[in-house]
N, C-alpha and C positions, 0 to 999 in steps of 0.2 A: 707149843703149849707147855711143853717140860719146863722152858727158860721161863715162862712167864710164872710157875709156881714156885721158883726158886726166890719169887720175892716175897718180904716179909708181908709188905701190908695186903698182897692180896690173899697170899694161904691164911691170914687172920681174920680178914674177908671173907673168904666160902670156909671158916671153921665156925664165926660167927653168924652166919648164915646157917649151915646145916647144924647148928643148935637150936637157934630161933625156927627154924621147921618142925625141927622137931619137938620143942616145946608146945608149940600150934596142936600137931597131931596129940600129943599125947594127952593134953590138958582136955582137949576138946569133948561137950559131953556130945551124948546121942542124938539123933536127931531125935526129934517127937512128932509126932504126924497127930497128935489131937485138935480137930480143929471144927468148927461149924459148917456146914452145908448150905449152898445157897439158899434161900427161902422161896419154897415153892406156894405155889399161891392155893392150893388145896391139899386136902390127907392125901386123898388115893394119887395124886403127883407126886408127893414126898413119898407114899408108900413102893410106888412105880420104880422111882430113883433109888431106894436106898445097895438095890443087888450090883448098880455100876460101881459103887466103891468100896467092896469086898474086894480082898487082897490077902495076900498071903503075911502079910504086913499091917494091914487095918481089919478093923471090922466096924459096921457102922451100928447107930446104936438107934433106941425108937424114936420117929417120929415127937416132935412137940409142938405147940404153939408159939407164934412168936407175936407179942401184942406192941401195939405200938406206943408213944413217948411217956402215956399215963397210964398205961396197963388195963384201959377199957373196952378195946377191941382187938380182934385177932386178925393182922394183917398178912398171916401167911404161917405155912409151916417149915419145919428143919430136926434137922439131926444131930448128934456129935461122931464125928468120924476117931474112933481110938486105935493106939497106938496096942498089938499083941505083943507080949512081952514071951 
């Protein structure tokens, strides 16, 4: 291993590599965990569900409506799952 980093283009190799990592890392934002709930087909089901995805991490948020393409009927309910900052 010793002989092999005595060459030029591969120490430019893993010094341009452990830049480009570390550019990755460091640029990278947070994750975000805000995201929609599957659509339960009643309240008291979405009401049911919403204590499984409490986290130390999220918290879920109220119950809505979800209507469907024309916004005249309610074809089920959901939640927004957010991210605790």
């Amino acid at each position: 291993m010793a002989n092999l980093l005595r060459r030029p283009r591969v120490r430019s190799l893993l010094a341009a590599t452990a830049v480009a990592g570390g550019l990755v890392l460091g640029l990278a934002t947070p994750a975000q965990a805000d995201y929609t709930s599957p659509i339960y087909p009643t309240l008291s089901a979405c009401k049911a569900a919403r204590p499984s995805y409490v986290s130390s991490w999220t918290s879920p948020q109220a119950c809505y409506p979800m209507y469907n393409w024309n916004g005249t009927k309610v074809v089920g309910y959901a939640f927004l799952v957010k991210t605790r900052y």
